[in-house]
Backbone as CSV, one residue per row, in Angstrom:
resi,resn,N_x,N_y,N_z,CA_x,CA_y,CA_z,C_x,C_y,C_z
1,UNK,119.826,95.499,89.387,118.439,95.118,89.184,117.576,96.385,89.164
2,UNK,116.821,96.727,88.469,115.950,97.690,88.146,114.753,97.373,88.871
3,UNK,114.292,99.167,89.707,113.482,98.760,90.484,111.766,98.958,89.441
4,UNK,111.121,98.671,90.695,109.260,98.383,89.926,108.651,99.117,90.942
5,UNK,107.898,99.412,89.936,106.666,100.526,90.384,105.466,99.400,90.413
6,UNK,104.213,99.819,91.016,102.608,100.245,90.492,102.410,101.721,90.533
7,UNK,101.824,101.724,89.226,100.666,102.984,89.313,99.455,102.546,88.830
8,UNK,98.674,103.263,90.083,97.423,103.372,90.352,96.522,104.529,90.183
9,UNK,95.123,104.119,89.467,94.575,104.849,89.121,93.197,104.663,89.670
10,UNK,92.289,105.174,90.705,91.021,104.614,91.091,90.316,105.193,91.223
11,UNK,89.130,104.766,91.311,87.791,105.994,91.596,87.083,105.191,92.954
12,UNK,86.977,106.040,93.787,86.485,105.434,94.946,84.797,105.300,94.884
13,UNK,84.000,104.532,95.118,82.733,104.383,95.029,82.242,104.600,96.642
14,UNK,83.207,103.945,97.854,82.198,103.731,98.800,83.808,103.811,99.556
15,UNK,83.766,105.685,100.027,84.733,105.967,101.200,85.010,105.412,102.283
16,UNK,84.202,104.866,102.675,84.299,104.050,104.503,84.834,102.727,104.102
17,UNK,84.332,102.304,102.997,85.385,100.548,103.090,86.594,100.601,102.083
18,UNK,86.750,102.257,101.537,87.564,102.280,100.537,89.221,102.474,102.224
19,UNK,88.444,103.400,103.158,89.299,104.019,103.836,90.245,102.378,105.238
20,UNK,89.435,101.017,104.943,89.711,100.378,105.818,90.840,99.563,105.209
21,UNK,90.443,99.663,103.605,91.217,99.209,103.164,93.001,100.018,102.639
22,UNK,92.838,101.598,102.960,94.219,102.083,102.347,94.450,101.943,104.091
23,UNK,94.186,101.686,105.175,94.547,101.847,106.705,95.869,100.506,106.606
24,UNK,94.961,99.222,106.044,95.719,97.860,105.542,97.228,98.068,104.855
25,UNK,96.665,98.373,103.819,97.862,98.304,102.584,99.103,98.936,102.981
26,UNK,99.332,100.283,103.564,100.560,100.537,103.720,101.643,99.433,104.460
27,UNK,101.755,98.730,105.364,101.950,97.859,106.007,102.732,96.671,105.163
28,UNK,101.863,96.283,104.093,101.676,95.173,103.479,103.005,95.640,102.620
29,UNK,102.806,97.064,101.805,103.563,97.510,100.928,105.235,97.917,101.428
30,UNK,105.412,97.823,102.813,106.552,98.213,103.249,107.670,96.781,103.653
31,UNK,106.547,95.782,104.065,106.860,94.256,103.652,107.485,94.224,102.895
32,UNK,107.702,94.375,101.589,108.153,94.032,100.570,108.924,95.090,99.943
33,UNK,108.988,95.904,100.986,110.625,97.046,100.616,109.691,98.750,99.820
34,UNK,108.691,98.598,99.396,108.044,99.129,98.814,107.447,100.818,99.283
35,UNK,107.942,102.050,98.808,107.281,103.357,99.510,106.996,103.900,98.319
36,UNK,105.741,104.790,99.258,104.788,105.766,97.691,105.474,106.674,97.378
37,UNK,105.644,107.035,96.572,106.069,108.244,95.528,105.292,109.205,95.281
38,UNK,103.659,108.938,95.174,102.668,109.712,95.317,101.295,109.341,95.411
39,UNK,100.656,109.789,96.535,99.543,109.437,96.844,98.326,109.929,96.656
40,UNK,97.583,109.879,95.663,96.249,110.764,95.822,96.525,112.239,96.079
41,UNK,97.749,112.449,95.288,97.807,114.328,95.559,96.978,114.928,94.425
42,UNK,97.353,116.511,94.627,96.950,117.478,93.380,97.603,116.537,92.048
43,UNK,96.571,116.685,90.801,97.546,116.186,89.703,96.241,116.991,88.706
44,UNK,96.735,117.038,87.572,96.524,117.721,86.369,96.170,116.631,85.223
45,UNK,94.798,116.551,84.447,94.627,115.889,83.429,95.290,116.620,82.251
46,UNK,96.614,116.336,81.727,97.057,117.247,80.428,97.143,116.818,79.020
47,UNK,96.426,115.379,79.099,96.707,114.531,77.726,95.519,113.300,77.855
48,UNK,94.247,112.769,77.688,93.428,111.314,78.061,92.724,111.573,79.002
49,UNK,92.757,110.223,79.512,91.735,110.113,80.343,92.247,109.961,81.800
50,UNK,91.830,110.318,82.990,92.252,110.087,83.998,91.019,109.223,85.410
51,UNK,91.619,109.143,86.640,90.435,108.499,87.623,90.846,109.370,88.779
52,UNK,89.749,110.064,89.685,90.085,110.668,90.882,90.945,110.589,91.436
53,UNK,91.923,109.616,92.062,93.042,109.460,92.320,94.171,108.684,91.640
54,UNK,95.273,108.599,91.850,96.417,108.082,91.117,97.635,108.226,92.178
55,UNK,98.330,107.132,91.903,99.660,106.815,93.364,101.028,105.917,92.333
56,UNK,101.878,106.393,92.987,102.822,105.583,92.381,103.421,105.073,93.710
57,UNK,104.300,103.397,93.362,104.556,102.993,94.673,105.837,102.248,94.228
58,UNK,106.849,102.518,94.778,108.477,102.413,94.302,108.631,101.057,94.967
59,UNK,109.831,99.909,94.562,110.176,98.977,95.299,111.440,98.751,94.881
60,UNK,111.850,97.525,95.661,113.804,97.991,95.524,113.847,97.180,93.943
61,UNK,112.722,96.285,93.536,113.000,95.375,92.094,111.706,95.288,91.774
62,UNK,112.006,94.952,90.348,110.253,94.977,89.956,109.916,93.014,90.408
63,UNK,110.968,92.324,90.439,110.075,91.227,91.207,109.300,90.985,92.863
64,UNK,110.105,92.611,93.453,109.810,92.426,95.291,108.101,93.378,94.447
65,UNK,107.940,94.230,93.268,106.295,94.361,92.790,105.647,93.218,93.331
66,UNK,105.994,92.454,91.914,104.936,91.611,91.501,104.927,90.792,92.898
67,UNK,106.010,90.096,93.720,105.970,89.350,94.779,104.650,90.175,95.868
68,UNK,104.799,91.222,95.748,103.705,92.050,96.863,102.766,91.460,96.345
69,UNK,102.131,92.054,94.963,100.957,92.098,94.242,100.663,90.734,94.616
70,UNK,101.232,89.449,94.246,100.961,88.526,94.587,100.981,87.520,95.516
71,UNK,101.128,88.342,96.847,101.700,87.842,97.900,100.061,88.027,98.629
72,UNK,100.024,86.745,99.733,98.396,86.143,100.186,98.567,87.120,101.246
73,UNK,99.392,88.217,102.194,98.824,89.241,102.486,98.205,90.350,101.642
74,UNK,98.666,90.672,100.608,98.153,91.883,99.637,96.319,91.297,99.219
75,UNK,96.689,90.064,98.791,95.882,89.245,98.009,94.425,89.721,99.216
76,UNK,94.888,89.255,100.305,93.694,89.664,101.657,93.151,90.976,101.697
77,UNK,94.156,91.776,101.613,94.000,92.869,102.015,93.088,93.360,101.001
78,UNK,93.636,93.281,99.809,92.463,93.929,98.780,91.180,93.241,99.388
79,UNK,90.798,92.365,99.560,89.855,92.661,99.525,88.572,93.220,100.266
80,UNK,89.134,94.069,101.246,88.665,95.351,102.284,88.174,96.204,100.971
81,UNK,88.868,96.545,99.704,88.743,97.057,98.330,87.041,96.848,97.750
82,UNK,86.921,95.408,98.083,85.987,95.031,96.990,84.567,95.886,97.209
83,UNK,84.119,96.585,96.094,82.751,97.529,96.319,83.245,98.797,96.840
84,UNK,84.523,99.577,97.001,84.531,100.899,97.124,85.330,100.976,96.503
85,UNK,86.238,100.510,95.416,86.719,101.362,94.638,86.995,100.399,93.789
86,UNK,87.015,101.074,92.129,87.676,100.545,91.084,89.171,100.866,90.712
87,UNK,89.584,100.350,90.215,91.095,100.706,89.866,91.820,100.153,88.720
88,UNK,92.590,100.752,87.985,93.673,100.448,87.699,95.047,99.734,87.772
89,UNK,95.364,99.150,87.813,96.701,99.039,88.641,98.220,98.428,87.347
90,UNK,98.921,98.975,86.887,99.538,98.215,85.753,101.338,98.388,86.950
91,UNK,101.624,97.206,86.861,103.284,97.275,87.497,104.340,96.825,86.493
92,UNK,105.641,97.861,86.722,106.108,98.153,85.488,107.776,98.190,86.046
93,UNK,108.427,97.855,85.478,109.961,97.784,85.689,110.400,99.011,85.259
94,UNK,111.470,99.662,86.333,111.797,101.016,85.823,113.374,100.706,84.840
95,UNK,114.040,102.000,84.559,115.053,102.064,83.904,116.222,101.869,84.690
């Protein structure tokens, strides 16, 4: 079974409820087998368009993804999210 990513792309608007909400999520994301690959590091615009930060987040299948994404803890948790940050988010089955 081929595992699944998200990558994330966001621009934070409002640090203090952006920060209550990444305190949440790790937790949620390890539930479901799931560790980052990269978090809001150094990265390089070399081709488009990009957003202040960007994360990739590995899982053992791309259905234990989508099961997070759509699972009524994640579902909660975002929304600590709502009003400090916009995002991206596309989840994708690897090779």
């Amino acid at each position: 079974m081929s595992k699944g990513y998200w990558i994330i792309r966001a621009d934070i608007t409002d640090f203090e409820k952006f920060k209550e909400y990444a305190s949440k999520t790790p937790a949620v994301i390890e539930k479901f087998g799931g560790k980052f690959l990269a978090r809001a590091g150094t990265y390089e615009v070399v081709e488009g368009h990009s957003r202040t930060r960007n994360s990739i987040i590995e899982f053992p299948s791309y259905d234990s993804a989508l099961a997070c994404w759509n699972s009524a803890e994640y579902q909660h948790t975002k929304t600590y999210r709502i009003g400090g940050a916009e995002l991206d988010v596309v989840i994708v089955e690897g090779v």
